[in-house]
C-alpha angles and dihedrals in degrees: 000000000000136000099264085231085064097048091041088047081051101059096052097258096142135298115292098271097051091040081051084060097048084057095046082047097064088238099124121071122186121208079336094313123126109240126197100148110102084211104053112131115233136174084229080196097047106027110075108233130197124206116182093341097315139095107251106220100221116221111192089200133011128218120196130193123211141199093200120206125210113260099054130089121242090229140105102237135005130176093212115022126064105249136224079246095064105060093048108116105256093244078068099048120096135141120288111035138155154155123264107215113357129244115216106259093251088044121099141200137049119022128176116217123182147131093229102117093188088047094053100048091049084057098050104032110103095210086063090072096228116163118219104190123204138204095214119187115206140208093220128026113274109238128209080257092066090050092048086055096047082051104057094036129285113234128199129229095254091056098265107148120206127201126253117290138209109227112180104186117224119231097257085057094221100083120054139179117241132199135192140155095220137056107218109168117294084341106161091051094051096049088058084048088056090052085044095257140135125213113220099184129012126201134175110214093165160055121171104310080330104116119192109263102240094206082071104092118205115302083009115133142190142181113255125236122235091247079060102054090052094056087057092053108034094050097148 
């Protein structure tokens, strides 16, 4: 059970003050009811509520697909970049919301944004063996060398040891596909530095068995399905 201010704040119905005057409004029946108390205790997923004249269709959590630009910050909030939250529509926009594993600001492609801790955590977890895989253009052209180092574990200068990564090199042998099951800062571009390589140009094509929609033009964004989600997360 949960205060019906809290559920209407939660689906993006208006902060709580606003949400405050919707009830003092008349505007919000419950199971037919008028309802005008803030604190009244509602089963968001069981008790039909009505909002303006229409049944509101209660998502306890929301999962967003996006199709990231560079430019933007794969953060919440930021006092001096434009975010991936941002440029959310706003029908996609609620409290709460974040990404679930981050692209570098000048990297492109699929981003996951959601306010399901536990999700999140199953994406990004390593252990969780799900693989993030990467178009990657490079300034030289990648040898069989390089493949055979992105295979037995990259490790940084400092120490930092990555896991074993798949590299399919492209034909014109200077473009290749990566794919890893962690998210270390800048990673992918630091594996290519250790093999004496630059990437030019960085996309994420996929999560898991979870491909990019192409439809999805660059900073667009849609809700997954839940066939979706479990594409993320069954990916054997």
């Amino acid at each position: 059970m949960e205060r019906i201010d809290k559920i209407l704040a939660s689906q993006n119905l208006g902060s709580r003050k606003q949400v405050h005057k919707l009830l003092k409004d008349k505007s919000v029946l419950i199971n037919g009811v008028v309802c005008t108390d803030n604190s009244q205790k509602v089963e968001p997923e069981k008790d039909i509520i009505v909002v303006n004249g229409e049944k509101l269709v209660f998502k306890k959590h929301l999962y967003i697909m996006m199709n990231k630009p560079a430019g933007v910050v794969s953060a919440s909030k930021d006092t001096r970049e434009k975010t991936v939250i941002d440029i959310l529509p706003e029908k996609l926009k609620r409290q709460g919301l974040f990404v679930a594993g981050r692209l570098d600001k000048d990297t492109e492609g699929l981003l996951i944004i959601t306010d399901d801790g536990d999700f999140a955590h199953r994406v990004m977890s390593p252990n969780k063996k799900v693989y993030k895989k990467y178009f990657a253009k490079l300034d030289n052209p990648v040898t069989e060398e390089t493949k055979k180092k992105f295979e037995q574990g990259i490790v940084f200068k400092d120490g930092t040891e990555c896991l074993p990564a798949m590299l399919e090199i492209c034909e014109d042998g200077k473009s290749a596909y990566v794919s890893i099951c962690e998210g270390k800062f800048h990673q992918v571009k630091k594996m290519f530095l250790c093999c004496n390589l630059k990437v030019e140009y960085l996309k994420r094509i996929s999560i898991g068995r979870l491909e990019l929609d192409n439809s999805l033009d660059l900073g667009q964004s849609r809700e997954l399905e839940d066939c979706e989600k479990q594409l993320i997360l069954n990916a054997d």
